[in-house]
matplotlib code that plots the C-alpha trace (Angstrom):
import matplotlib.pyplot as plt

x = [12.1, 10.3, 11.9, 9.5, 10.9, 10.8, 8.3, 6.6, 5.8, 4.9, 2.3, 2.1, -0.1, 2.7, -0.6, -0.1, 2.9, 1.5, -1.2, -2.9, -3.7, -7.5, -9.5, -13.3, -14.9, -17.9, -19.3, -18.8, -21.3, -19.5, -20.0, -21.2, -19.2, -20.6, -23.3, -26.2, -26.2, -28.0, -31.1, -31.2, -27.5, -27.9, -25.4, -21.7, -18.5, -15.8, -12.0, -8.7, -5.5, -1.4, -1.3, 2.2, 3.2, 2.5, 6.2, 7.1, 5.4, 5.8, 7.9, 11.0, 11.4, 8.8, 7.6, 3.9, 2.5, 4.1, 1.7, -0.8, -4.3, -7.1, -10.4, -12.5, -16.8, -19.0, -22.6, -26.0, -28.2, -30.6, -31.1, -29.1, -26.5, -23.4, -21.4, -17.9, -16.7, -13.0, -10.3, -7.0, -6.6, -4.9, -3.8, -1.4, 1.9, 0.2, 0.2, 3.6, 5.0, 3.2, 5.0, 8.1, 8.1, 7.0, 8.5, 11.9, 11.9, 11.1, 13.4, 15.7, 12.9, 11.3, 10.3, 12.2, 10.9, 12.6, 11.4, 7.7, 7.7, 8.4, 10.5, 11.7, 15.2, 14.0, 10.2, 9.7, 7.2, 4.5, 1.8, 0.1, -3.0, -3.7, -4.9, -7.3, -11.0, -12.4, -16.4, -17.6, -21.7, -21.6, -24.7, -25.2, -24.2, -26.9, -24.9, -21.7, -18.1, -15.3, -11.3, -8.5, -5.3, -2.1, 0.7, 2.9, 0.7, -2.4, -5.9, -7.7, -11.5, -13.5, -16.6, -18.3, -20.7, -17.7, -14.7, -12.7, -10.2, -11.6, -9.4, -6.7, -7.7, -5.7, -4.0, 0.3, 0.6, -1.4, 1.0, 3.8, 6.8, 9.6, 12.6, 14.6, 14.5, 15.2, 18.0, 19.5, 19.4, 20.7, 23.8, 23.9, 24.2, 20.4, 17.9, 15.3, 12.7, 9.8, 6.3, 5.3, 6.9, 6.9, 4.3, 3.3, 0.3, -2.2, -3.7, -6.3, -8.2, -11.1, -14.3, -16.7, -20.4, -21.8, -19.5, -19.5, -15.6, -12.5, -9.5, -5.6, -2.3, 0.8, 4.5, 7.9, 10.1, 13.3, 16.2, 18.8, 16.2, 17.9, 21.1, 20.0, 17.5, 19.7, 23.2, 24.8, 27.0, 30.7, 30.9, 28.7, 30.7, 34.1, 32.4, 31.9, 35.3, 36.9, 34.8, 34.9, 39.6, 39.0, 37.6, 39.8, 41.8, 40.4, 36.8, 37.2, 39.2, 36.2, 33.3, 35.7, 36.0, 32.3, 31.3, 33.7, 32.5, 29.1, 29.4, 32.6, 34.0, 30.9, 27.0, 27.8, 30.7, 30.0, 32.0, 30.2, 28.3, 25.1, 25.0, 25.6, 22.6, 20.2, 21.1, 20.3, 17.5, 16.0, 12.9, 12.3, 12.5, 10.4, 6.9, 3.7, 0.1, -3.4, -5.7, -8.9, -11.5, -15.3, -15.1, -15.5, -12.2, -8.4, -7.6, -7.4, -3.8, -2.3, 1.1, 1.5, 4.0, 4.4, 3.3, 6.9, 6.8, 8.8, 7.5, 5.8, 7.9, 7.2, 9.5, 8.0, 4.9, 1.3, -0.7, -3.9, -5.2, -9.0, -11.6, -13.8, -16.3, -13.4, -10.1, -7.8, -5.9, -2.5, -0.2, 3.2, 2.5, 5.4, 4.9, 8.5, 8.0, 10.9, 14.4, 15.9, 13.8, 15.3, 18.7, 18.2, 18.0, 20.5, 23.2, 26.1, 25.2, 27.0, 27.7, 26.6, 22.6, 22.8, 25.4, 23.5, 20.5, 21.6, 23.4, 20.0, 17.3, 15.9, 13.7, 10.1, 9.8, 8.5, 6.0, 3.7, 3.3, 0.0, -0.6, -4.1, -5.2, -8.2, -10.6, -11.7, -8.2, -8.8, -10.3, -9.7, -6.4, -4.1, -5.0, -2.9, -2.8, -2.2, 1.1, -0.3, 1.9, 1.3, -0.8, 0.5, -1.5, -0.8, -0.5, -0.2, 2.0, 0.8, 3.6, 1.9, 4.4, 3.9, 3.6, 0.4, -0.5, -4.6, -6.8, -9.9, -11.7, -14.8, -16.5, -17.7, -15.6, -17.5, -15.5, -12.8, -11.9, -10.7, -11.5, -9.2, -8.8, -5.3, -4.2, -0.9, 1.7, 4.2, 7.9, 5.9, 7.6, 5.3, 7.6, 10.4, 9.9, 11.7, 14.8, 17.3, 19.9, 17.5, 18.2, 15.3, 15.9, 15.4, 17.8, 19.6, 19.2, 17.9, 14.2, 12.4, 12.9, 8.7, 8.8, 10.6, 8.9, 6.5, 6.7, 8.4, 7.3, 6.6, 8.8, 6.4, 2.8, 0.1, -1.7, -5.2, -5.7, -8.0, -7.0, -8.1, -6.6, -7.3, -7.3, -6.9, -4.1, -2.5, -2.2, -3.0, -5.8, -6.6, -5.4, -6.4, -4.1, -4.8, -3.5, -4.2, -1.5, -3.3, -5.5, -3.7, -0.4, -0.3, -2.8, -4.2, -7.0, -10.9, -14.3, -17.0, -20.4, -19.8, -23.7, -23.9, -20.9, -21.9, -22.5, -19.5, -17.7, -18.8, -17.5, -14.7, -14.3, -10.3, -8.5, -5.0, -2.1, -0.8, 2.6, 3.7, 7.9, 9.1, 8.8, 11.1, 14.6, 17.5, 17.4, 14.1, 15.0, 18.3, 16.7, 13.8, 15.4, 16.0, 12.3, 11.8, 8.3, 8.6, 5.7, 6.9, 10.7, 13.4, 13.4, 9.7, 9.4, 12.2, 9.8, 6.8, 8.2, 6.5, 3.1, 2.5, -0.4, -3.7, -4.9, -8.2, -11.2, -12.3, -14.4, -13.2, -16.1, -14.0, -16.2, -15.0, -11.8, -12.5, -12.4, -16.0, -16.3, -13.8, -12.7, -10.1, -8.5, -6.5, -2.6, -2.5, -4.8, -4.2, -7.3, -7.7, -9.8, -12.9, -16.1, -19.0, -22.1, -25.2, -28.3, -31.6, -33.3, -30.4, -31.1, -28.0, -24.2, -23.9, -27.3, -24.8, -22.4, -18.6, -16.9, -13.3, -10.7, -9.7, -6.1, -4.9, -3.5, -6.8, -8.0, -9.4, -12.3, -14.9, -16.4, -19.2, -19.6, -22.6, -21.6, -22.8, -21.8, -18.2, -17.2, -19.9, -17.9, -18.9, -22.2, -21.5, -17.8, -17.7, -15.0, -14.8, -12.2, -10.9, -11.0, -7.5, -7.6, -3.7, -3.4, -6.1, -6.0, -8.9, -12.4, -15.6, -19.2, -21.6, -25.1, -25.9, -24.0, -24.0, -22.5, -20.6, -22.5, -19.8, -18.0, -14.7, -12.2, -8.5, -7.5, -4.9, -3.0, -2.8, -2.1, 1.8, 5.0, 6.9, 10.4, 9.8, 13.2, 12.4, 11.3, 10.5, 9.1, 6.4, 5.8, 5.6, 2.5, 1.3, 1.5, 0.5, -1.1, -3.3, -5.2, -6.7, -7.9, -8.9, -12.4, -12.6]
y = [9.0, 11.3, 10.8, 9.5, 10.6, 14.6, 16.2, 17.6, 14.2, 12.6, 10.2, 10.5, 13.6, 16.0, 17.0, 13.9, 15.7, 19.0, 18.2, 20.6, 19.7, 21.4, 20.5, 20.8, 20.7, 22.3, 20.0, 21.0, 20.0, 19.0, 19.9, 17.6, 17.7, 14.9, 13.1, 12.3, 11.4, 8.4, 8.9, 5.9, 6.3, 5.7, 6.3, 7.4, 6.8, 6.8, 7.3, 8.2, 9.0, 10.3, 14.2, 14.8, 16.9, 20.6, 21.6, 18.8, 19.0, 16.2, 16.7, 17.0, 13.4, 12.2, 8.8, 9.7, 7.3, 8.6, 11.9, 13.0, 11.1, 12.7, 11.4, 11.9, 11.3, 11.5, 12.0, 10.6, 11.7, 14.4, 13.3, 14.4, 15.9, 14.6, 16.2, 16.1, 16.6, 16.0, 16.4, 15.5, 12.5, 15.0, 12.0, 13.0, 12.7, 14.8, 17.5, 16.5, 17.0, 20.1, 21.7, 20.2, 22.5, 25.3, 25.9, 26.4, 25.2, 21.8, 21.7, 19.0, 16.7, 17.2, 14.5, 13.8, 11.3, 8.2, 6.2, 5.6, 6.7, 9.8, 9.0, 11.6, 10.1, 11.5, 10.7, 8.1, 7.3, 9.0, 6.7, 8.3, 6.4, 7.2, 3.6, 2.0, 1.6, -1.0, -0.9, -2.5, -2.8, -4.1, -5.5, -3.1, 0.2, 2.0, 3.4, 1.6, 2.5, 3.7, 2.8, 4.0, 2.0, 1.9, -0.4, 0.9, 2.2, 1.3, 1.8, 5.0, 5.2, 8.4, 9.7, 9.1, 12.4, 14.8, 12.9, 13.8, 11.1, 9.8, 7.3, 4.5, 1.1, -0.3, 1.8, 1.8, -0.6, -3.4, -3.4, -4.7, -2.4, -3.1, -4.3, -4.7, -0.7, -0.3, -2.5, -1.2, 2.3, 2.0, 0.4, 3.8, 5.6, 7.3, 7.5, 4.5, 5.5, 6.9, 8.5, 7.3, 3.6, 1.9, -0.7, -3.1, -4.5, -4.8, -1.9, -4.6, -6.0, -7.9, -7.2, -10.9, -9.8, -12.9, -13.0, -9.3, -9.3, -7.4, -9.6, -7.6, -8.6, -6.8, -8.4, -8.1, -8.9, -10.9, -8.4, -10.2, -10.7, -7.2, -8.9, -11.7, -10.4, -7.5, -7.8, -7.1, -9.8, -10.3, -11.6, -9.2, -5.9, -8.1, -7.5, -4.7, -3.0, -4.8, -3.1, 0.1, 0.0, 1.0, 4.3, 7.4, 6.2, 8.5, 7.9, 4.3, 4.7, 6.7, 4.0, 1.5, 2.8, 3.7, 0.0, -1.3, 0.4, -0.7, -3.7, -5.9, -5.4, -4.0, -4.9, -8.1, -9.7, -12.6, -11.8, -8.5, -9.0, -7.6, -10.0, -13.2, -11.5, -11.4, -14.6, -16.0, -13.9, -14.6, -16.6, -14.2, -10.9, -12.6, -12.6, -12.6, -12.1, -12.8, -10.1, -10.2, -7.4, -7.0, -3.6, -2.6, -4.2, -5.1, -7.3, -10.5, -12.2, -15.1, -15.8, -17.8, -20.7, -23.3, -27.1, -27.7, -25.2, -22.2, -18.9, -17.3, -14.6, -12.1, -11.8, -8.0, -7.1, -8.2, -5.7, -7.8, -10.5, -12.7, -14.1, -17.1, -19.0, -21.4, -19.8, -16.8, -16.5, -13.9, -13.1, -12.3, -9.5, -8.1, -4.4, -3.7, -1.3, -2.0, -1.1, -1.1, 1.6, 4.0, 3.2, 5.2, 8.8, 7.5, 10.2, 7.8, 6.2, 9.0, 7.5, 7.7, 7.4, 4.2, 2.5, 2.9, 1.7, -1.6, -1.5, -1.4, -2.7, -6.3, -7.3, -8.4, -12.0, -13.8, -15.9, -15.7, -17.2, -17.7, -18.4, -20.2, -20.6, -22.4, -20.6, -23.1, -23.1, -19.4, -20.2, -17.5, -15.7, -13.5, -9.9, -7.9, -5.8, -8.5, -10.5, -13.7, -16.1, -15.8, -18.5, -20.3, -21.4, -23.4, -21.7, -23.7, -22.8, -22.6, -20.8, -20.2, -19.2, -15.7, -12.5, -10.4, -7.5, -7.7, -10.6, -11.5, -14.5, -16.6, -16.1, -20.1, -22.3, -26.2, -29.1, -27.0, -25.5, -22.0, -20.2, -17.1, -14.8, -13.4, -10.0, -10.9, -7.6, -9.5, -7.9, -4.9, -3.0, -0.2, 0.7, 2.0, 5.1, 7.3, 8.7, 12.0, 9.3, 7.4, 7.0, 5.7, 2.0, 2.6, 5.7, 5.8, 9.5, 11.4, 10.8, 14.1, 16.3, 16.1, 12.2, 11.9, 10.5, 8.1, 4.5, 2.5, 0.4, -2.6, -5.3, -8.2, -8.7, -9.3, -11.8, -12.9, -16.1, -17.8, -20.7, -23.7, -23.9, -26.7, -25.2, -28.3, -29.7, -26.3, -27.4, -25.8, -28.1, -26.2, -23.3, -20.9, -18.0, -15.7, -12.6, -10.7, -8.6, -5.6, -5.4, -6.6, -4.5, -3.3, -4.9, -2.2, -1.9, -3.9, -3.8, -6.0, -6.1, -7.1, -6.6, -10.6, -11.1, -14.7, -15.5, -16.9, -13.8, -14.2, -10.6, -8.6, -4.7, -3.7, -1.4, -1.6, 1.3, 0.0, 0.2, 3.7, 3.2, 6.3, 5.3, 2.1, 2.9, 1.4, 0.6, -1.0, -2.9, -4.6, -5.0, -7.5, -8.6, -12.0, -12.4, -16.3, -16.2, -13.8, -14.3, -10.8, -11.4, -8.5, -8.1, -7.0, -5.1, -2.9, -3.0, -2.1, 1.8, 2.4, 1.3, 1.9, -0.1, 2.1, 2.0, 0.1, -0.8, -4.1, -7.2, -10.1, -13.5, -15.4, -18.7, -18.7, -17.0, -14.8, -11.0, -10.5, -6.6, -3.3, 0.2, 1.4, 5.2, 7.1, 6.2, 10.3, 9.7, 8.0, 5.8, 4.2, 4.2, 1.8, 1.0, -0.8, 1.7, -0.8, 1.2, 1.5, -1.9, -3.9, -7.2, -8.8, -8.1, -6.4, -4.6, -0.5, 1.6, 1.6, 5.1, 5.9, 8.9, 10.1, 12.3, 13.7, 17.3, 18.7, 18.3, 15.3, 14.2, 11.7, 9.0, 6.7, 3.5, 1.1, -2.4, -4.3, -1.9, -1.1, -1.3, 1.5, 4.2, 6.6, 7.8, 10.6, 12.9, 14.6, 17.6, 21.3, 24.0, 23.1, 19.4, 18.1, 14.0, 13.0, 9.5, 7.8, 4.2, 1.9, 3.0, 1.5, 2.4, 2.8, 3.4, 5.8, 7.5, 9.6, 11.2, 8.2, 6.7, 4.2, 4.7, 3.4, 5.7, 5.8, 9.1, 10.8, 12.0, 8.0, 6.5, 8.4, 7.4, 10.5, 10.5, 12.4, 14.2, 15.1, 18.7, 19.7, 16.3, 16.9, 20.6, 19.6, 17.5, 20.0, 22.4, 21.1, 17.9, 17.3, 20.1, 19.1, 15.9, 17.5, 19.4, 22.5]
z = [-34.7, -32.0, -28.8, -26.6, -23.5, -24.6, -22.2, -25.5, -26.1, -22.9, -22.4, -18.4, -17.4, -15.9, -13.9, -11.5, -9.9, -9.6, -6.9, -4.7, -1.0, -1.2, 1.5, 0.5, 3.9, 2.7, -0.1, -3.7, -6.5, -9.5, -12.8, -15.4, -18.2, -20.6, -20.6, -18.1, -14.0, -13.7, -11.9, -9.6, -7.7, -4.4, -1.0, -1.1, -2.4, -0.9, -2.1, -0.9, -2.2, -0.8, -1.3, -0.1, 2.3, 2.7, 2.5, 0.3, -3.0, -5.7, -8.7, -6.2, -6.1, -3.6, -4.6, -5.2, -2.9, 0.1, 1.1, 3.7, 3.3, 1.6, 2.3, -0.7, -0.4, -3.3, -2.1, -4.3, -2.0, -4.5, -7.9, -10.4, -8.6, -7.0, -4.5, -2.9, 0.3, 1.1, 4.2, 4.6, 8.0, 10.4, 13.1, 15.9, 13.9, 11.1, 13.7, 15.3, 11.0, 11.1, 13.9, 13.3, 10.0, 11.5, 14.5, 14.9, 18.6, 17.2, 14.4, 14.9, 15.0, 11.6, 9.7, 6.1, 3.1, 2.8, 0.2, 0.8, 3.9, 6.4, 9.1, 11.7, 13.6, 17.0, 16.6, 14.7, 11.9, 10.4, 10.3, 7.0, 6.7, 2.9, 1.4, 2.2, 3.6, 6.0, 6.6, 9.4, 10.7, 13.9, 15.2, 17.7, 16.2, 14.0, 11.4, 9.6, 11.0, 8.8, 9.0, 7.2, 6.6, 6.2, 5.6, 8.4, 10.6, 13.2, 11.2, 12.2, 12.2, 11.1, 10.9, 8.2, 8.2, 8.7, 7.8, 10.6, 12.3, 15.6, 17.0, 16.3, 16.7, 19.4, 21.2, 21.1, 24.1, 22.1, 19.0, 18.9, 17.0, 14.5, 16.5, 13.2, 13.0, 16.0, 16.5, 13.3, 14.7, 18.0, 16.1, 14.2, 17.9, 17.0, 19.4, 19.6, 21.8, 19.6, 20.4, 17.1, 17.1, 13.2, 13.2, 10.4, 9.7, 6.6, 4.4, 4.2, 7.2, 7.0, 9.0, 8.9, 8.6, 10.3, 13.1, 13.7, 14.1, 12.6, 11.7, 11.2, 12.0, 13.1, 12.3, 13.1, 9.9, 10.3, 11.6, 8.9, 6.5, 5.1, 4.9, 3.3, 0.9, -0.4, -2.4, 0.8, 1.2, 1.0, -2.3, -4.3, -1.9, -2.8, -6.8, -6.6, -5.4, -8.0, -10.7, -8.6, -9.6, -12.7, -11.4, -10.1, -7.4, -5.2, -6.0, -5.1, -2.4, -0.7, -2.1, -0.5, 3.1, 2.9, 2.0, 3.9, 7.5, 6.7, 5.2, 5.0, 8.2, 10.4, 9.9, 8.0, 9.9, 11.5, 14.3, 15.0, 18.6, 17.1, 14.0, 16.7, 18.8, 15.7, 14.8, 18.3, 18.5, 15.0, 15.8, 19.0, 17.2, 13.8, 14.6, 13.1, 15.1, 14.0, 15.7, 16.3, 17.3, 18.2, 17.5, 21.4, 23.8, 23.7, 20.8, 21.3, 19.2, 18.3, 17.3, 14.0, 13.5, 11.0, 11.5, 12.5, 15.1, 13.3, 13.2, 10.0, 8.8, 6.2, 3.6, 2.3, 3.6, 4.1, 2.2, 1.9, 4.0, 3.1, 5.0, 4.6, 6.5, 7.8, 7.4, 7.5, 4.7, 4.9, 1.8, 1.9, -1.2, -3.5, -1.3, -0.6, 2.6, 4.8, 5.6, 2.4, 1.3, 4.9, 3.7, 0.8, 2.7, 5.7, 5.6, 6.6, 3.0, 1.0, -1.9, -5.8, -5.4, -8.2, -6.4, -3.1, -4.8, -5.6, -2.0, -1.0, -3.4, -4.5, -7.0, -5.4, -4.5, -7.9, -5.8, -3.6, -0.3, 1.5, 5.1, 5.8, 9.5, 10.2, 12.2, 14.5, 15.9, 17.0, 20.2, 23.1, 22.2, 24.1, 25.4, 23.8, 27.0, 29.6, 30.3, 29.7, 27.9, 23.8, 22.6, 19.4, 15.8, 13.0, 9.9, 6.8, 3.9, -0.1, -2.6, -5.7, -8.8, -9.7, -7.3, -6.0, -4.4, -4.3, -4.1, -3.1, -2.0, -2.0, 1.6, 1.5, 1.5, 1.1, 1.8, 2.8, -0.4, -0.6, -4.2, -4.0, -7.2, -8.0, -9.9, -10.4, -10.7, -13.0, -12.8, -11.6, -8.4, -7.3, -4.3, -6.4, -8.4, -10.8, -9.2, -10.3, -11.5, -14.0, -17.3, -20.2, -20.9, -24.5, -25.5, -22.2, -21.6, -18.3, -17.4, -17.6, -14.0, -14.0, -13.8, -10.6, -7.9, -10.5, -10.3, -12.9, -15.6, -15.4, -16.8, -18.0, -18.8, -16.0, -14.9, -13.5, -11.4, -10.0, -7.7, -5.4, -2.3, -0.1, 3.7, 5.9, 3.8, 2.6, -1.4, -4.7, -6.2, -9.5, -11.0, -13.6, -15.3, -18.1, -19.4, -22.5, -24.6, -24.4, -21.4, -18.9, -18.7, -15.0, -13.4, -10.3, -8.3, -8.6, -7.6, -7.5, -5.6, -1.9, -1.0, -0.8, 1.0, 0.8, -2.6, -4.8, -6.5, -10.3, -12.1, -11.1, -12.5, -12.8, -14.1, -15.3, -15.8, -19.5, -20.4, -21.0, -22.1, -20.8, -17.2, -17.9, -16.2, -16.6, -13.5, -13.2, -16.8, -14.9, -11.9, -13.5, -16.7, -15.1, -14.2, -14.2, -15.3, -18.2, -21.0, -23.0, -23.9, -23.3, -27.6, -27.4, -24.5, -26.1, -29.2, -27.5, -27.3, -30.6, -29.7, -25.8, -24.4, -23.4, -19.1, -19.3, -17.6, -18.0, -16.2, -15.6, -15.7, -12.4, -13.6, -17.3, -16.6, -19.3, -20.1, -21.4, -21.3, -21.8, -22.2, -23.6, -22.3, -24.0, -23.6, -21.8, -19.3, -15.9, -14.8, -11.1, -7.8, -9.6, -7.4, -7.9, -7.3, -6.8, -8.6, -6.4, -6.0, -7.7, -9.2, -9.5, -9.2, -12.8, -11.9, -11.2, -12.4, -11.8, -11.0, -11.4, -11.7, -14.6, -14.6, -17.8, -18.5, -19.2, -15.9, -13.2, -14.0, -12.2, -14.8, -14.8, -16.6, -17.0, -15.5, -17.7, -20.7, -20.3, -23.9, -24.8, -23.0, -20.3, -19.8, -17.4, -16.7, -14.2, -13.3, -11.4, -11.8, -8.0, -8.5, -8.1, -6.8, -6.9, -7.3, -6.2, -4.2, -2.7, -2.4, -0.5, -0.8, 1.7, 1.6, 4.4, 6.4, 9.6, 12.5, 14.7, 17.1, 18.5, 22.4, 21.3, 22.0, 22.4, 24.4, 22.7, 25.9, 27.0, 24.4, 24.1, 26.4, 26.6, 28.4, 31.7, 31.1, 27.7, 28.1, 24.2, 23.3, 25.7, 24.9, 21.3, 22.9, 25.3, 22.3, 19.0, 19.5, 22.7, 21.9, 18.4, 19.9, 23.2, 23.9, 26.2]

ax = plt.figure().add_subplot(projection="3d")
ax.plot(x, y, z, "-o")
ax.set_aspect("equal")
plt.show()
């Protein structure tokens, strides 16, 4: 039997670790390499994607979503050409990493991967803004404003014309930081006071059309939610060592005493001062806001709690958050970016990289929870830069079985019923990736070197749902799930028409990774083999190695709950980034053409699809000898764009605390910062 974890026969393009960072300020035309550009495109599309780091390429073990953002903008403004532009969103801490590398006066305060993000012990953060798009036309404003996101990070808006990073929104006084790290870190003896403070909050605001206002939020996770959500307790350490005595003596005497000092008889004693604090301090330090924004002043914020009075806490993350006429709807989505994910670069942790891993790492949450807060409760909220007492809102709590990353929602909402349409990531983590240690679940041997840094297979089939939620009394009144054996493996990223933000949402375009076996680890494999909601059992997925299942684009009718159109990719060729394209005087949501990336080893390619012709393959590829798109994430479209016209502005010099006594902190400022975002 071929061994399908040989690099000679790989089925992931080895390309999609060997990215370049090019930044194609001047626009390049690309080439057309098949087929014919339709004549009636119209505006720009927009994509971004993580790139890495300039002095930390992937294929060393980066996971590949944690990079620089590159801002990608495909222009149909002359017939029969399309042209890209690109830059990479060089924020403040971009230039602080910069320097950091570069300089050896700044040295000790580089920045370092861990896990999915890049975190420098003296400076904080790096807030990378490399996922996601928010597009916003204020009534007032002539052209339409641009935001990028991030999951751990304030959004930054740019200008759409030149794609150059403006501003944050909000400026560091008006969110609110991660105690938990903190705290955690000051136990460590580290220094806690950072320029670039971690903040969470949602790759996936909402801006409301009719209302002309931007909804976020920014949380505070629960500081012994760690603790309690990871196998570090007593029993499983206790486990552990026990196992650990049939190793050399002095091996496990070592694994002991580290385990021991961290675990056993430090973080997780009951006794330990810091433990009673957190538990004291538990709903103080777990908070969750609502913000709200006219695009213009301070936010405006309001603290979430549960009809009994107890605060909403997120459990992992909330990547995504929807918007109807009448409600506010926040999901706790199975995104693991949190602590557990620092502990595996802390140096005290110097132990075998498996064993820390399951020191460290949990399975995602196998349901979803969903926060719904009524919008007529959201009546003048708290300045975010005055010290007026927070004002509290109900938030009512639906658990749906099965986890999500992305949904969307139906903007009406009549007799207070919410229509909200799941992709459900089933036993799929996309915030662990392929580590040094890994092993193949099928033969057991070493992943190839050029698969580090990928994330792992997933562990069951996906899903799509459609459910009815009813806001005021916070039940599930109907629900619909499907899935299909072949189309539905790794369920990513969708598109559908948002010119009628209004009108129900009838056809959704997604794209999903298939199941490719060599990136199923060991690891991964024990991690989710207990999956409670498994529709593919453990005998078939180890089956499914001889017949991996193709990435494919397909549409989804949300009314039937049936997949009425698709297209199959080759099983070597990495598909993502899909957006609807409306054609010039579109008749009706189908009435376009859906883009997406195309990564194999014989090159990155741009293709276009006829919506309402999937199945019929691509009528245009696109590629240049310089194109090189890493793995691309969310995408919007616009149809004009042009040089900002907006006065919001957050100056960069203002917007920092730096320690007055801190005398290379600020000439790291002075130096390599202020003057990028400075004039004169």
């Amino acid at each position: 039997m071929v061994d399908k974890n040989s690099p000679d026969e790989s089925k992931v393009p080895r390309s999609l670790m060997k990215l370049k960072r090019t930044e194609f300020i001047s626009k390049i035309e690309l080439n057309r390499k098949e087929g014919k550009i339709p004549s009636d495109l119209q505006g720009h599309l927009f994509l971004i994607a993580p790139v890495g780091f300039a002095n930390t390429p992937y294929g060393d073990g980066t996971p590949i979503f944690n990079g620089d953002g590159m801002i990608y903008r495909l222009d149909f403004d002359r017939p029969g050409e399309i042209s890209l532009k690109s830059r990479i969103a060089k924020t403040p801490c971009y230039f602080a990493d910069e320097a950091t590398q570069t300089d050896e006066r700044f040295k000790e305060y580089q920045f370092k991967n861990f896990g999915l993000g890049r975190f420098s012990l003296l400076l904080g953060l790096r807030n990378q803004v490399n996922t996601g798009f928010l597009t916003a036309e204020f009534s007032k404003e002539q052209t339409a404003r641009l935001f990028i996101t991030y999951d751990a990070g304030r959004p930054y808006e740019i200008d759409t014309d030149s794609l150059e990073v403006v501003t944050p929104v909000g400026s560091n006084k008006e969110w609110q930081s991660e105690v938990p790290i903190s705290i955690i870190l000051s136990f460590l003896n580290l220094r806690v006071s950072f320029p670039f403070p971690p903040v969470l909050s949602t790759a996936h605001p909402e801006f409301d059309e009719q209302t002309s206002e931007i909804f976020s939020v920014n949380y505070i996770r629960d500081p012994l939610d760690l603790l309690e959500s990871t196998p570090l307790t007593p029993l499983f350490i206790d486990n552990i060592i026990k196992d650990l005595k049939k190793a050399p003596h002095a091996f496990t005497e070592f694994v002991e005493q580290k385990i021991r000092q961290l675990t056993g008889q430090g973080l997780i004693n009951d006794d330990n001062p810091l433990i009673q604090f957190l538990n004291g301090a538990k709903n103080f330090l777990s908070r969750t806001y609502l913000i709200r924004w006219n695009g213009q002043d301070s936010f405006e914020r309001w603290k979430l709690v549960l009809p009994d009075g107890l605060p909403v806490t997120i459990k992992q993350s909330v990547h995504q958050i929807g918007i109807t006429e009448d409600y506010i709807i926040l999901a706790d989505t199975s995104f693991k970016f949190e602590l557990e994910q620092l502990l595996d670069n802390v140096p005290v942790l110097e132990i075998d990289e498996n064993l820390r891993r399951c020191l460290a790492t949990r399975a995602q949450l196998p349901d979803t929870t969903l926060y719904i807060v009524n919008r007529q409760d959201l009546r003048s909220g708290q300045c975010s830069l005055s010290d007026e007492p927070e004002i509290e809102v109900i938030a009512q709590k639906i658990t749906i079985p099965l986890e999500l990353i992305h949904f969307r929602v139906d903007y009406k909402n009549p007799g207070g019923k919410i229509t909200l349409h799941a992709c459900h990531n089933s036993a799929s983590d996309v915030a662990e990736w392929i580590h040094d240690s890994d092993t193949s679940a099928y033969n057991h041997h070493p992943t190839p070197q050029f698969l580090r840094g990928l994330m792992g297979s997933q562990m069951d089939i996906g899903r799509l749902g459609r459910y009815v939620l009813d806001g005021r009394k916070g039940v599930v009144l109907d629900s619909k799930v499907i899935h299909d054996l072949r189309r539905t493996w790794g369920i990513g990223l969708s598109t559908h028409d948002q010119r009628n933000k209004s009108a129900p949402i009838r056809h959704i375009y997604l794209q999903s990774f298939g199941f490719r076996s060599e990136l199923l680890t060991d690891f991964i494999y024990n991690l989710y083999k207990d999956y409670q909601y498994r529709l593919i059992p453990l005998e078939q997925l180890k089956k499914i190695q001889d017949e991996d299942r193709p990435p494919c684009l397909f549409r989804l009718d949300t009314q039937t709950m049936t997949i009425d159109d698709s297209y199959e990719f080759s099983i070597g060729q990495v598909i993502s980034s899909p957006q609807f394209v409306p054609r010039t005087h579109s008749t009706h949501e189908r009435d376009g053409y859906i883009f997406c990336t195309v990564i194999s080893d014989k090159g990155d390619e741009i293709w276009i699809f006829n919506a309402t012709k999937l199945n019929e393959g691509p009528i245009c590829q696109l590629n240049h000898p310089s194109l090189d798109l890493g793995y691309t994430l969310h995408t919007t479209w616009l149809s004009s764009i042009g040089p900002r016209t907006a006065d919001y502005y957050i100056p960069v010099r203002e917007d920092y605390e730096i320690n007055k006594e801190d005398e290379l902190t600020k000439k790291l400022f002075e130096e390599a910062i202020y003057p990028n975002f400075e004039c004169g």
